[in-house]
MARNU-251340 format. One record per atom (N, C-alpha, C): x, y, z; residue number from 0; atom name. Coordinates in Angstrom, 2 decimals, always signed. Atoms other than C-alpha are relative to their C-alpha. Example, Ala and Ser with C-alpha at 12.3 -4.5 7.8 and 13.67 -1.06 7.14 Angstrom:
         u         v         w   zadren   zanu
     +0.89     -1.19     +0.00        0      N
    +12.30     -4.50     +7.80        0     CA
     +0.90     +1.20     +0.00        0      C
     -0.82     -1.19     -0.06        1      N
    +13.67     -1.06     +7.14        1     CA
     -0.77     +1.09     +0.73        1      C
//
This chain:
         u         v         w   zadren   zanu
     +0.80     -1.14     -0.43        0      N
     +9.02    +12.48    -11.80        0     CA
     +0.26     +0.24     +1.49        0      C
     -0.55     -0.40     -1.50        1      N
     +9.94    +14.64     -8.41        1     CA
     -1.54     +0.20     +0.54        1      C
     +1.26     -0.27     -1.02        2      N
     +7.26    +14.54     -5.47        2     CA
     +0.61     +1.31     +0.56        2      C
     -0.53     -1.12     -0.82        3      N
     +7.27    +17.90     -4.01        3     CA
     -0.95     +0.36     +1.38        3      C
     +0.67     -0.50     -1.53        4      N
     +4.40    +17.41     -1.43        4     CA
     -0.73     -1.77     +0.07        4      C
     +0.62     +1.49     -0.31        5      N
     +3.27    +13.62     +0.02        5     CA
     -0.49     -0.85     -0.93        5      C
     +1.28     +0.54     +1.26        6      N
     +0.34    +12.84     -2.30        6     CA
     +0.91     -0.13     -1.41        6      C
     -1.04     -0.45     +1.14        7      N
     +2.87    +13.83     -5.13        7     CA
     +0.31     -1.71     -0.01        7      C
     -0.78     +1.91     -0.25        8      N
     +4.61    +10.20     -4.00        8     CA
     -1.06     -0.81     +0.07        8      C
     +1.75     +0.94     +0.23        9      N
     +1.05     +8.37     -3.78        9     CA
     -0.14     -0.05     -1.60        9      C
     +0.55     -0.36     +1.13       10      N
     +0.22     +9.35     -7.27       10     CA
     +1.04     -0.47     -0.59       10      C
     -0.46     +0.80     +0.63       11      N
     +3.37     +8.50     -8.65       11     CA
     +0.26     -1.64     -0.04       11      C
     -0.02     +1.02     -0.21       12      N
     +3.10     +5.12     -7.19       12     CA
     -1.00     -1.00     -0.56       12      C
     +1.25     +0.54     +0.54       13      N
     -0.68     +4.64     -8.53       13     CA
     +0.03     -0.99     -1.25       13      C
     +0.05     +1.15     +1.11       14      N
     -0.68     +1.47    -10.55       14     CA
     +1.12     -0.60     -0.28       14      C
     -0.97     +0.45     +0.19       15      N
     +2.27     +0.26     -9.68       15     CA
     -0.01     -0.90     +2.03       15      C
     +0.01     +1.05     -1.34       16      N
     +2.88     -2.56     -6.90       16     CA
     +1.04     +0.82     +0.98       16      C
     -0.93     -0.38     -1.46       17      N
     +3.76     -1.24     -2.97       17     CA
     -0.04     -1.00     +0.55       17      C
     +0.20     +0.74     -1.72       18      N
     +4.15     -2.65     +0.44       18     CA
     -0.02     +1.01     +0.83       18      C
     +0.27     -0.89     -1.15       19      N
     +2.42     -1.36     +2.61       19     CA
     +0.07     -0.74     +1.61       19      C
     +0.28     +0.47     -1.23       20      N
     +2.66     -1.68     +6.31       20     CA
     -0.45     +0.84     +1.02       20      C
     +1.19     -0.53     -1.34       21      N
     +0.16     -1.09     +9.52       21     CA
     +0.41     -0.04     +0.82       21      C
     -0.49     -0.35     -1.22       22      N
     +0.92     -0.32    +12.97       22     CA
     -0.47     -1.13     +0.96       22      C
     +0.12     +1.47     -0.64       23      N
     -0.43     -4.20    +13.80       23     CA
     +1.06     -0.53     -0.69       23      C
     -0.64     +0.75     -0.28       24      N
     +2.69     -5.45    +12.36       24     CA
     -0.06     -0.54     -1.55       24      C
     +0.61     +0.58     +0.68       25      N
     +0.72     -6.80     +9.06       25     CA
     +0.36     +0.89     -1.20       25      C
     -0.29     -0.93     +1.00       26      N
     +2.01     -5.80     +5.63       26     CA
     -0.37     -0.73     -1.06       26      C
     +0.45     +0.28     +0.83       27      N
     +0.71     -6.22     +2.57       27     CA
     +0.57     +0.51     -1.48       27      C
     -0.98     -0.19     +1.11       28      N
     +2.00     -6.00     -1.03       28     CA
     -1.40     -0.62     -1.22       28      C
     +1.12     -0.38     +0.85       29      N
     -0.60     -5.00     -3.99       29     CA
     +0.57     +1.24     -0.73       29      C
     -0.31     -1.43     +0.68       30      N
     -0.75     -2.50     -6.66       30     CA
     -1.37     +1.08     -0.10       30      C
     +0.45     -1.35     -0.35       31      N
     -1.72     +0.63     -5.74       31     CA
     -1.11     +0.59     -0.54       31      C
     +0.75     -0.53     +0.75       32      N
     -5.01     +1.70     -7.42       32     CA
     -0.92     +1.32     +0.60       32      C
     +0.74     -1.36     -0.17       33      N
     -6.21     +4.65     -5.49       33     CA
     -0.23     +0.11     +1.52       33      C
     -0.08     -0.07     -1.47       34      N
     -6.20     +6.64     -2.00       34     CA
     -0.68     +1.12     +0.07       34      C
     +0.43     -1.52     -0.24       35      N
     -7.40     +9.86     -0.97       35     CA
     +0.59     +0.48     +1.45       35      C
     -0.95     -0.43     -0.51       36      N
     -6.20    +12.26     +1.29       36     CA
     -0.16     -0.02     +1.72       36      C
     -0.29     +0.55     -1.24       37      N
     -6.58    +10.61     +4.23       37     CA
     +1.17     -1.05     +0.19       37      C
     -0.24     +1.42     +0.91       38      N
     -4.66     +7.85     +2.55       38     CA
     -0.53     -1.05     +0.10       38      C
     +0.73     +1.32     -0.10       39      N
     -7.17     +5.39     +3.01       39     CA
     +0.80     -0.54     -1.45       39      C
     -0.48     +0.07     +1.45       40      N
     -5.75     +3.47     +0.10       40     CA
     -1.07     -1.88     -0.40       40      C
     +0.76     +0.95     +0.39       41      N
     -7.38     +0.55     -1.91       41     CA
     +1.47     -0.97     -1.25       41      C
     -1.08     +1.10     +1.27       42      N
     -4.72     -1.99     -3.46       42     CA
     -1.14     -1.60     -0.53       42      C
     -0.04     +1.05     +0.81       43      N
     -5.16     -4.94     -6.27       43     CA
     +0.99     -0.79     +0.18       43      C
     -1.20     +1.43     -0.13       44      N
     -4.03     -8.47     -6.42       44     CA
     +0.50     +0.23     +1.18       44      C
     -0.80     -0.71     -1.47       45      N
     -3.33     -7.73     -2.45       45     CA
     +0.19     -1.21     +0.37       45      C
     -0.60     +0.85     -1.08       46      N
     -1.48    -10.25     -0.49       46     CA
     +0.26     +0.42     +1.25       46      C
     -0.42     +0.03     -1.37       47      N
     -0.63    -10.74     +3.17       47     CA
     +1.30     -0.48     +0.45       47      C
     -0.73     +0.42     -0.22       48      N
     +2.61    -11.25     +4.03       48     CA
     +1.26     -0.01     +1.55       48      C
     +0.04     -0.29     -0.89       49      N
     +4.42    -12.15     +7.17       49     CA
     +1.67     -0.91     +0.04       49      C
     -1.61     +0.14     +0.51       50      N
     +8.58    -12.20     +7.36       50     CA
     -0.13     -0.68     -0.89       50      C
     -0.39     -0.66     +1.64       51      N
     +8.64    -11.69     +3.78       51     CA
     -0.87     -1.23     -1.15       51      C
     +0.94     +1.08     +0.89       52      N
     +6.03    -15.09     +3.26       52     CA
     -1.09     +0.23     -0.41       52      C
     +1.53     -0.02     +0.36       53      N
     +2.90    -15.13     +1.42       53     CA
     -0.95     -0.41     +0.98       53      C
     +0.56     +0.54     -1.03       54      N
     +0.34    -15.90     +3.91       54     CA
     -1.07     -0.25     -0.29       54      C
     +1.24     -0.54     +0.47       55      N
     -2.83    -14.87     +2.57       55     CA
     -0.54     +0.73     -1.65       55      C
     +0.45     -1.15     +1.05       56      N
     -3.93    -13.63     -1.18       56     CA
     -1.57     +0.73     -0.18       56      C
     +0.66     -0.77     -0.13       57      N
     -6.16    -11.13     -0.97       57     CA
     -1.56     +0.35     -1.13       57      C
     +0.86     -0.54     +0.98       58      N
     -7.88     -9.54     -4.19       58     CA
     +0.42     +1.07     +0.42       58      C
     +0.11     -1.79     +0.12       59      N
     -8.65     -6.16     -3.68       59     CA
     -0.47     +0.19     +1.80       59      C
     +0.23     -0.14     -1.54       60      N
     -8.46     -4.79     -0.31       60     CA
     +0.20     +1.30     +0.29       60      C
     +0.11     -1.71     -0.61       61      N
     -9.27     -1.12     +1.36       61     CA
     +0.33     -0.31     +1.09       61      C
     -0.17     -0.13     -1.39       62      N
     -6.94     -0.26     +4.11       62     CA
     +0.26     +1.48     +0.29       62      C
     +0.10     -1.16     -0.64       63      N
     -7.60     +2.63     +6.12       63     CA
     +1.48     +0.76     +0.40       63      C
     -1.05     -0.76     +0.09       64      N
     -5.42     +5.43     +6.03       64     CA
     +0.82     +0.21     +1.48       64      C
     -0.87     +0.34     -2.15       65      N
     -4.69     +5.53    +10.42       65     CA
     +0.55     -0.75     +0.16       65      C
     -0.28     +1.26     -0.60       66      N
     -3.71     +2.13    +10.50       66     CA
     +1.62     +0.08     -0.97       66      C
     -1.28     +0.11     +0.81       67      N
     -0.61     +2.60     +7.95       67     CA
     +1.20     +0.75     +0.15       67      C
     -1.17     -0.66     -0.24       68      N
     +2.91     +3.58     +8.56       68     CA
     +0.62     +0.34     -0.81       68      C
     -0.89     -0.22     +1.41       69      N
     +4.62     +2.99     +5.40       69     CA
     -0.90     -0.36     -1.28       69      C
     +0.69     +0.60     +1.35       70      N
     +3.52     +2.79     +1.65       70     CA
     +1.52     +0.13     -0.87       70      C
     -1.19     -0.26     +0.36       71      N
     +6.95     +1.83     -0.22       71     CA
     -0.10     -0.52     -1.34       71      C
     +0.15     +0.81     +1.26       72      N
     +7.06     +0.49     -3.83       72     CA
     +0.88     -1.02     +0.39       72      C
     -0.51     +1.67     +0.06       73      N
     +8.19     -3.09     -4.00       73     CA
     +1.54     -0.10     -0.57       73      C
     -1.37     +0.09     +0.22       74      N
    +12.08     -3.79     -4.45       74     CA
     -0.21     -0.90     -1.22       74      C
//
């Protein structure tokens, strides 16, 4: 499915594991269960990870849509 406007790419990502990363550096890797159009977004099963290690597992974690640079699906 083609994104033709931002959210388009959010939505197809919904329920499917990203990595996301924040403008502290701090990226996290969860699946995607819902954002709005701020992109505050709210991921499952969320981890913390820090050069490319587990650091932290999460649960479910709401991160604010300002603080995020990238939201990429998981390789």
């Amino acid at each position: 499915m083609e994104a033709s406007r931002p959210l388009d790419a959010l939505n197809n990502a919904r329920n499917k594991r990203v990595i996301v990363e924040l403008k502290n550096n701090k990226q996290y890797v969860g699946v995607l269960r819902a954002f709005d159009i701020h992109v505050n977004a709210v991921l499952e099963s969320a981890e913390e990870r820090v050069g490319g290690e587990v650091v932290r597992k999460l649960g479910v974690v709401f991160l604010r849509g300002d603080t995020i640079i990238l939201i990429s699906p998981e390789a």
